[in-house]
FIKOLZA-1660 file (N, C-alpha, C; in steps of 0.1 Angstrom, whole numbers, plus 5000, padded with zeros to 4 digits):
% residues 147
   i   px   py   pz ch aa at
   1 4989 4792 4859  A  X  N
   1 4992 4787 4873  A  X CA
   1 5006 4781 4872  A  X  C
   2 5011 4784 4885  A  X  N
   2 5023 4777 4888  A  X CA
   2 5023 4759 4894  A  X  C
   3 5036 4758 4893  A  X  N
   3 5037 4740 4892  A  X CA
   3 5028 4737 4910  A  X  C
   4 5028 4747 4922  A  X  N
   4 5020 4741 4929  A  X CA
   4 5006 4749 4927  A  X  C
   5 5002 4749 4918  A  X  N
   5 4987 4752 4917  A  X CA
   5 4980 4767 4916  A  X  C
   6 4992 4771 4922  A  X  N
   6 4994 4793 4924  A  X CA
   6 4987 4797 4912  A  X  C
   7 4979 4806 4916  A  X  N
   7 4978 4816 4905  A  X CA
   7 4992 4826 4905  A  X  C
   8 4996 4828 4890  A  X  N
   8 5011 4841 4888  A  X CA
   8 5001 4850 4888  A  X  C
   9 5009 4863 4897  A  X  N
   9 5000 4875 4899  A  X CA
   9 5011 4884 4888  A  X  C
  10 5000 4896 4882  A  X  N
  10 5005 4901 4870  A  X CA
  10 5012 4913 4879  A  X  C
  11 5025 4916 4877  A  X  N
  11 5033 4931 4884  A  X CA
  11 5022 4943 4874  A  X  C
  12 5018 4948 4884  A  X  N
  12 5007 4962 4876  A  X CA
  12 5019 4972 4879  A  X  C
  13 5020 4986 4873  A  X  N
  13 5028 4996 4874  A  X CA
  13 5016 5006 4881  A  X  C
  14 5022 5016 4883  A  X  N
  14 5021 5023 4895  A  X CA
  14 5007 5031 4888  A  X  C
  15 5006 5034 4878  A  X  N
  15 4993 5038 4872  A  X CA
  15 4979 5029 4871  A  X  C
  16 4987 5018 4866  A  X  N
  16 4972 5009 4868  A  X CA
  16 4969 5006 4886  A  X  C
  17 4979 5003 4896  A  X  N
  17 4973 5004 4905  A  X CA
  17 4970 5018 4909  A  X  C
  18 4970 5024 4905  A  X  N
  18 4961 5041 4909  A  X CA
  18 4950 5040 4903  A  X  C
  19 4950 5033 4889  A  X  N
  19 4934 5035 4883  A  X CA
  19 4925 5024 4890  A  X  C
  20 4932 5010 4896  A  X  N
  20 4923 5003 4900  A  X CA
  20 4914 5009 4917  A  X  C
  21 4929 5014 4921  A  X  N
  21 4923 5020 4936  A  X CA
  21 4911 5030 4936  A  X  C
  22 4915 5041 4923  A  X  N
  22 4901 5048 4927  A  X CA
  22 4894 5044 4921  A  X  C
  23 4888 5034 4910  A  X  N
  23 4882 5025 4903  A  X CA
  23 4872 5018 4916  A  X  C
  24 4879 5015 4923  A  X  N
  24 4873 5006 4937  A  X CA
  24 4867 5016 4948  A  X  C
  25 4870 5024 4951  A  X  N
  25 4870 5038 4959  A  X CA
  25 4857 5044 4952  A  X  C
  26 4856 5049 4938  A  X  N
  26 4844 5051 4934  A  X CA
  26 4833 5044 4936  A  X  C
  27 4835 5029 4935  A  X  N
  27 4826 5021 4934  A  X CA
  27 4820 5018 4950  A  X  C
  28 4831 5017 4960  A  X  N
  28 4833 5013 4975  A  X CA
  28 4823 5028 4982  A  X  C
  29 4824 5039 4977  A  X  N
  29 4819 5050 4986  A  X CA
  29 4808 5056 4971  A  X  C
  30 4805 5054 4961  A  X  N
  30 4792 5062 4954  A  X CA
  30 4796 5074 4947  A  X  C
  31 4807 5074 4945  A  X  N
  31 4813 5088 4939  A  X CA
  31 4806 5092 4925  A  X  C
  32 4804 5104 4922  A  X  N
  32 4801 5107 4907  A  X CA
  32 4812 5109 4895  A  X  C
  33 4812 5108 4884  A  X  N
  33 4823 5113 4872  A  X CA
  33 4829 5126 4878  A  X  C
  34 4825 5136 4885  A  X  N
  34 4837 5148 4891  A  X CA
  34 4843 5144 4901  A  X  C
  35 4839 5134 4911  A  X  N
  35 4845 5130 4919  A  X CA
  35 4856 5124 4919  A  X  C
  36 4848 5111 4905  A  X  N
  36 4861 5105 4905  A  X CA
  36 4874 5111 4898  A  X  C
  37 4873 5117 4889  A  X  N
  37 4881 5127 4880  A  X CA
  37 4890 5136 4890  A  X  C
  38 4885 5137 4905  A  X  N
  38 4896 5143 4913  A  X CA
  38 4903 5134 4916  A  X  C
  39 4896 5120 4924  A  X  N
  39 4905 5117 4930  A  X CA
  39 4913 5111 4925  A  X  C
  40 4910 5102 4909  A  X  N
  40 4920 5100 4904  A  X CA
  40 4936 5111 4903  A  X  C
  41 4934 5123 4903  A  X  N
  41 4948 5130 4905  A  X CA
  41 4945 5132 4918  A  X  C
  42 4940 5128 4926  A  X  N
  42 4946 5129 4941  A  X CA
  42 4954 5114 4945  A  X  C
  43 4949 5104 4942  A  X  N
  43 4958 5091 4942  A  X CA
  43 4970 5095 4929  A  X  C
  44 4971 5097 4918  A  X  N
  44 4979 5099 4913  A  X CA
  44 4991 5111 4917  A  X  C
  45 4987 5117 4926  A  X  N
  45 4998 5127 4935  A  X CA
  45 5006 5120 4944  A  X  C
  46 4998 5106 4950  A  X  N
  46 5000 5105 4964  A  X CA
  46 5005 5088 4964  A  X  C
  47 5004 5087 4947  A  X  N
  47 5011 5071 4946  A  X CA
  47 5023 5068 4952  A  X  C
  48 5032 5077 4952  A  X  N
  48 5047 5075 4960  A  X CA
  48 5048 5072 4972  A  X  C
  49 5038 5084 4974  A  X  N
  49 5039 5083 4993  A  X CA
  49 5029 5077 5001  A  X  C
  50 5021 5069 4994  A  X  N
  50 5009 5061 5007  A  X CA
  50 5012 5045 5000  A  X  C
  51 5011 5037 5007  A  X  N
  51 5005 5024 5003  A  X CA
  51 4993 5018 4996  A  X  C
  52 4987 5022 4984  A  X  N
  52 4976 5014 4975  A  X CA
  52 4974 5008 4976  A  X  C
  53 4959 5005 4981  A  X  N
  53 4957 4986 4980  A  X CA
  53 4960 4980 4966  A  X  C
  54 4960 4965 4972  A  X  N
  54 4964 4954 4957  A  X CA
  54 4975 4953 4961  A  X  C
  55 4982 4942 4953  A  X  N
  55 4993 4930 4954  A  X CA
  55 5004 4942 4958  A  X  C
  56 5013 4938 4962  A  X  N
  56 5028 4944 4966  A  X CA
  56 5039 4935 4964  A  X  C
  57 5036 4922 4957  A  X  N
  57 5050 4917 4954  A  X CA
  57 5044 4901 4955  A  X  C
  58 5053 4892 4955  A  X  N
  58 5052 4875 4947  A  X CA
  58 5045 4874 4965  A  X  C
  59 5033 4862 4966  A  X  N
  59 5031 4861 4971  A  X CA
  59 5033 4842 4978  A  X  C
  60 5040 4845 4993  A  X  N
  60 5043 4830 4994  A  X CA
  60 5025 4816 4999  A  X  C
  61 5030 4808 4999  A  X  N
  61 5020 4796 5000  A  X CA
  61 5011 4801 5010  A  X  C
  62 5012 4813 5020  A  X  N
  62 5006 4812 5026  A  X CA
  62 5000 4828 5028  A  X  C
  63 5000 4831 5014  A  X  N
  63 4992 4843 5010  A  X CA
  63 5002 4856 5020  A  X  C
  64 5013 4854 5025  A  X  N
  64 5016 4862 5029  A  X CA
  64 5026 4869 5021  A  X  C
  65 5040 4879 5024  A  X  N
  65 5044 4884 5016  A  X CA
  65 5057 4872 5013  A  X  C
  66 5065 4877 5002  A  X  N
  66 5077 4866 4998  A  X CA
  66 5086 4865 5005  A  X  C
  67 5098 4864 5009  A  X  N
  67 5107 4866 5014  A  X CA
  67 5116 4876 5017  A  X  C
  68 5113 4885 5010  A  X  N
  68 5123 4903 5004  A  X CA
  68 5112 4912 5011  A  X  C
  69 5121 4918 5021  A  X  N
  69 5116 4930 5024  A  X CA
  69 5113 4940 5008  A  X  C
  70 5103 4948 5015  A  X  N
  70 5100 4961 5004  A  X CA
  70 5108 4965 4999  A  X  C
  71 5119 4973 5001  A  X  N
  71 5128 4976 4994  A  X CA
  71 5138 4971 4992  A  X  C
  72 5140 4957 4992  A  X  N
  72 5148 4949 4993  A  X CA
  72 5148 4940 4981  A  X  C
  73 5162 4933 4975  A  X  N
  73 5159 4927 4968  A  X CA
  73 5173 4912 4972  A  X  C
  74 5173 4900 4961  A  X  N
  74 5183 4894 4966  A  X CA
  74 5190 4892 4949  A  X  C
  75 5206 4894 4954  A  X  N
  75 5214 4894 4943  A  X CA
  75 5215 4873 4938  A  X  C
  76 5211 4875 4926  A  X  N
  76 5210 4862 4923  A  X CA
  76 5222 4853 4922  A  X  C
  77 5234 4857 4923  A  X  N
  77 5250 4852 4924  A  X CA
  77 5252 4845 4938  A  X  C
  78 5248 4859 4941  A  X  N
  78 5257 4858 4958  A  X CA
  78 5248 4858 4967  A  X  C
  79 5237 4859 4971  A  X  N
  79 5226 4856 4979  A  X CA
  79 5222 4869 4985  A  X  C
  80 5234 4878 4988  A  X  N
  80 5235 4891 4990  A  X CA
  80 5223 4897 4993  A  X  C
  81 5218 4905 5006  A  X  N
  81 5202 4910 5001  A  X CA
  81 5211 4925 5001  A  X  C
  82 5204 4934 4990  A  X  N
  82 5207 4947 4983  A  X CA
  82 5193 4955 4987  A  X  C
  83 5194 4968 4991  A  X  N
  83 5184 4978 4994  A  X CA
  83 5181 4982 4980  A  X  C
  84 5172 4989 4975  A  X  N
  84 5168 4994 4961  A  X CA
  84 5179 5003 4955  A  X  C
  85 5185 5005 4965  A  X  N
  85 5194 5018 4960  A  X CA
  85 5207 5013 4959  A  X  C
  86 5208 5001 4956  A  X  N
  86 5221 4993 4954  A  X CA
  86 5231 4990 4967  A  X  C
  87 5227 4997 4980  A  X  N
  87 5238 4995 4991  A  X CA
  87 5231 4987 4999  A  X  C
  88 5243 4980 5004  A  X  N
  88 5245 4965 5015  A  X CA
  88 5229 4971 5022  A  X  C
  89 5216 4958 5026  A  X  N
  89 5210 4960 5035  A  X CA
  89 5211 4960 5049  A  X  C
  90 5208 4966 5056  A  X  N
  90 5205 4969 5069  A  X CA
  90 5196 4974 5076  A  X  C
  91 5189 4970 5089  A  X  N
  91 5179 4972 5092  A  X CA
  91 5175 4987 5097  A  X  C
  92 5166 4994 5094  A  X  N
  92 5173 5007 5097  A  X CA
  92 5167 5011 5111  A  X  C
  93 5173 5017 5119  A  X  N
  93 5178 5019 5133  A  X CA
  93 5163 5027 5135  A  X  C
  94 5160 5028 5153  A  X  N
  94 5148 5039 5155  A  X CA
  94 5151 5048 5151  A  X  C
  95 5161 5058 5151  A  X  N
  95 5153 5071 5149  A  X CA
  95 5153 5072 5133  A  X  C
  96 5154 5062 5125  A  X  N
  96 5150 5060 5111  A  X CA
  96 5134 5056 5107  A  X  C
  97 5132 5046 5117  A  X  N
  97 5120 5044 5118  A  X CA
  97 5108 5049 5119  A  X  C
  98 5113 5061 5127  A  X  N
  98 5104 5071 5137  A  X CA
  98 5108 5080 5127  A  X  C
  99 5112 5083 5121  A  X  N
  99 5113 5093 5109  A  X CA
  99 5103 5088 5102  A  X  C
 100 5102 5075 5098  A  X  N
 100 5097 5073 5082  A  X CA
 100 5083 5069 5089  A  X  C
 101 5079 5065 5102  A  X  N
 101 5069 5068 5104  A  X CA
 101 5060 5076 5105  A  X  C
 102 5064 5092 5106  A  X  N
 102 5064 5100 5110  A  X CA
 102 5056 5108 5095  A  X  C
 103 5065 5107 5084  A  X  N
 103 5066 5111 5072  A  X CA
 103 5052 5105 5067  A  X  C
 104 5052 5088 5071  A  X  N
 104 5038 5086 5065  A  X CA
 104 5028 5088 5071  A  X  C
 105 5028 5094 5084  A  X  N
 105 5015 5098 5088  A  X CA
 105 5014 5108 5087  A  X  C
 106 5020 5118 5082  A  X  N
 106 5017 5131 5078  A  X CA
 106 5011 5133 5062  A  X  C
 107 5016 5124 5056  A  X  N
 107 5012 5119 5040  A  X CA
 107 5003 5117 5040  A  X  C
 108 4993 5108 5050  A  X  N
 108 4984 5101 5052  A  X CA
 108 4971 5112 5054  A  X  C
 109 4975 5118 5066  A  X  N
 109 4972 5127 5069  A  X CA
 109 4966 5142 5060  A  X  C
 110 4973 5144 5047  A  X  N
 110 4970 5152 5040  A  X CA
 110 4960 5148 5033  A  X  C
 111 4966 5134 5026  A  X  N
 111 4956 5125 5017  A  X CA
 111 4942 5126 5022  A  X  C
 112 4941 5123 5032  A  X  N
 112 4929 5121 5037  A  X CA
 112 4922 5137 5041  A  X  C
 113 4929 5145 5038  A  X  N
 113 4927 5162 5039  A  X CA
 113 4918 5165 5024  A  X  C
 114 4929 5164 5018  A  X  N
 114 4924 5165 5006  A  X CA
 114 4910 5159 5002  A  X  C
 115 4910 5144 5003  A  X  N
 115 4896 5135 5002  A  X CA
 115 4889 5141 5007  A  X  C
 116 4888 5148 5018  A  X  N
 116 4874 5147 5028  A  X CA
 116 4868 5161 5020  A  X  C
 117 4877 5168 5010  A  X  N
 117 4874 5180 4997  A  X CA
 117 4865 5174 4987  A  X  C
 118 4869 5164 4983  A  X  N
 118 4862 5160 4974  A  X CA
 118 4849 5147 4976  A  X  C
 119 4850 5145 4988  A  X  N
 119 4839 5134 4988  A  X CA
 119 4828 5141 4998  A  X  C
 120 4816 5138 4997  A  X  N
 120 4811 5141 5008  A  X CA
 120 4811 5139 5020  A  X  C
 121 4796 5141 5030  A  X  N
 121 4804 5142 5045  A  X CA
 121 4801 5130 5047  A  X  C
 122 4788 5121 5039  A  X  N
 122 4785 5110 5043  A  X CA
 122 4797 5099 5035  A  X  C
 123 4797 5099 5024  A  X  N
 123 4815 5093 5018  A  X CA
 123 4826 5090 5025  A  X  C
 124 4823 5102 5029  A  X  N
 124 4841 5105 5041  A  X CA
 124 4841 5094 5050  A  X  C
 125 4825 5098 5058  A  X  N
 125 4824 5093 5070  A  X CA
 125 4826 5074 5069  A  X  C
 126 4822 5069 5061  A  X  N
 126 4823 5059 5050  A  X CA
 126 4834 5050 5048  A  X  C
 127 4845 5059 5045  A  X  N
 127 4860 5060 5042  A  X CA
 127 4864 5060 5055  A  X  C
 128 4862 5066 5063  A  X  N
 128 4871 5065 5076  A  X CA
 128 4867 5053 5088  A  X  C
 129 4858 5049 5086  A  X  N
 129 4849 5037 5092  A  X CA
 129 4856 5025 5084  A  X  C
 130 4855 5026 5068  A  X  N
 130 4867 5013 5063  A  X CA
 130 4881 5011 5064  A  X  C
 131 4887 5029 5064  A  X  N
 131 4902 5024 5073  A  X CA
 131 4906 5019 5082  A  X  C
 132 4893 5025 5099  A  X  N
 132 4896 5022 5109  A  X CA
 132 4895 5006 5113  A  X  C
 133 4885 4999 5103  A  X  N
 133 4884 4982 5102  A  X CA
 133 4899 4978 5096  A  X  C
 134 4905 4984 5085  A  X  N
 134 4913 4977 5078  A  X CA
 134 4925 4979 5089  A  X  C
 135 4927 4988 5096  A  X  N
 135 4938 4992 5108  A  X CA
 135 4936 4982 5118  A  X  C
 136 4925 4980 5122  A  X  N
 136 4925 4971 5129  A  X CA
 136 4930 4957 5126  A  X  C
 137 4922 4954 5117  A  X  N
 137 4930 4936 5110  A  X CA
 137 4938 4939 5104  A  X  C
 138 4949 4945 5106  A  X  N
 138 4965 4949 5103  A  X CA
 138 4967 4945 5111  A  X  C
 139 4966 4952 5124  A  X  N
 139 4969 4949 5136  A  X CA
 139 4972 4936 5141  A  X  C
 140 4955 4928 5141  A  X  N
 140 4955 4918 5147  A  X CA
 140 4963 4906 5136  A  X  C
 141 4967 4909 5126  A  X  N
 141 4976 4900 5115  A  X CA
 141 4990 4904 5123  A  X  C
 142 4996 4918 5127  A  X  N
 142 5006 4916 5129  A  X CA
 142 5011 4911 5143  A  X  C
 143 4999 4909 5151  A  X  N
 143 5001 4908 5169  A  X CA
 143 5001 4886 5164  A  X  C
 144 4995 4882 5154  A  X  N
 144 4993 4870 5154  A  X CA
 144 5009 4865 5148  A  X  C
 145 5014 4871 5140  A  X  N
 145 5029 4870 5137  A  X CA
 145 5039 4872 5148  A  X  C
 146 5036 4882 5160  A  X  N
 146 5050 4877 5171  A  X CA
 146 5045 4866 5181  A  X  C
 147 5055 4861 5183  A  X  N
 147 5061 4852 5198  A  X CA
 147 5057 4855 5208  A  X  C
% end
C-alpha cells in the first residue's frame, strides 16, 4: 500500500491479461477445456484491437483513471504530454475519431463473430446480455462526467 492507504496495482502484460479475461469468461459463461482452449487464441488474436477487462493504468483516489490519456504519456523534465509514438499530443480531430471508432466496431464485431463459434447458443446469449449491461453503465458513468 501506498502512503494514502492505495492498494499499488501490479502492470500485468498483455498475455496475462488475455489469460485472466478468458480465465473469467470460462468461469462467467460455463465453458468446457475445448472451449476454453479456443477462446483463449481468440482473445489472444484480438488483444491489440478490443479493450480487455482489468486495470488499464494507475488509478486516481477516486477509482477513476489517472491523469494521462491512453496513449498518452507525460515527459518527466518538461511536463510535455507525448503521444506513444513520441509526437507532440493532440486531440485527434472527428474524422479521426469516426475512423477509430469505426475500426473498433468492426473489431468488436468480428470478435464477437467468432465467439458466437465457439460458445453455445445459450453462452452467447449470456455474453451478449453482460455486454449490453456493461454498455450501459459505461454510459451512465460517462453522461455523469459531463456538465
Amino acid at each position: 500500500q501506498d502512503n494514502n492507504g492505495q492498494r499499488q496495482r501490479r502492470h500485468m502484460d498483455k498475455a496475462e491479461m488475455v489469460k485472466m479475461q478468458t480465465e473469467r469468461m470460462v468461469k462467467d459463461y460455463g465453458l468446457d477445456e475445448a472451449q476454453q482452449a479456443k477462446l483463449l487464441e481468440l482473445n489472444t488474436q484480438f488483444a491489440g484491437k478490443l479493450q480487455m477487462g482489468g486495470p488499464r493504468g494507475p488509478r486516481g483516489p477516486r477509482g477513476g483513471q489517472g491523469g494521462q490519456r491512453g496513449g498518452q504519456r507525460v515527459d518527466g523534465q518538461t511536463g510535455a504530454t507525448q503521444q506513444a509514438n513520441g509526437q507532440q499530443g493532440e486531440r485527434p480531430n472527428r474524422e479521426q475519431m469516426e475512423a477509430r471508432m469505426k475500426e473498433m466496431k468492426a473489431n468488436r464485431e468480428a470478435y464477437n463473430g467468432e465467439l458466437k463459434k465457439i460458445m453455445t447458443t445459450e453462452q452467447f446469449a449470456k455474453y451478449e446480455a453482460a455486454e449490453k449491461q456493461r454498455m450501459e453503465r459505461r454510459g451512465q458513468r460517462q453522461n455523469r462526467n459531463q456538465p
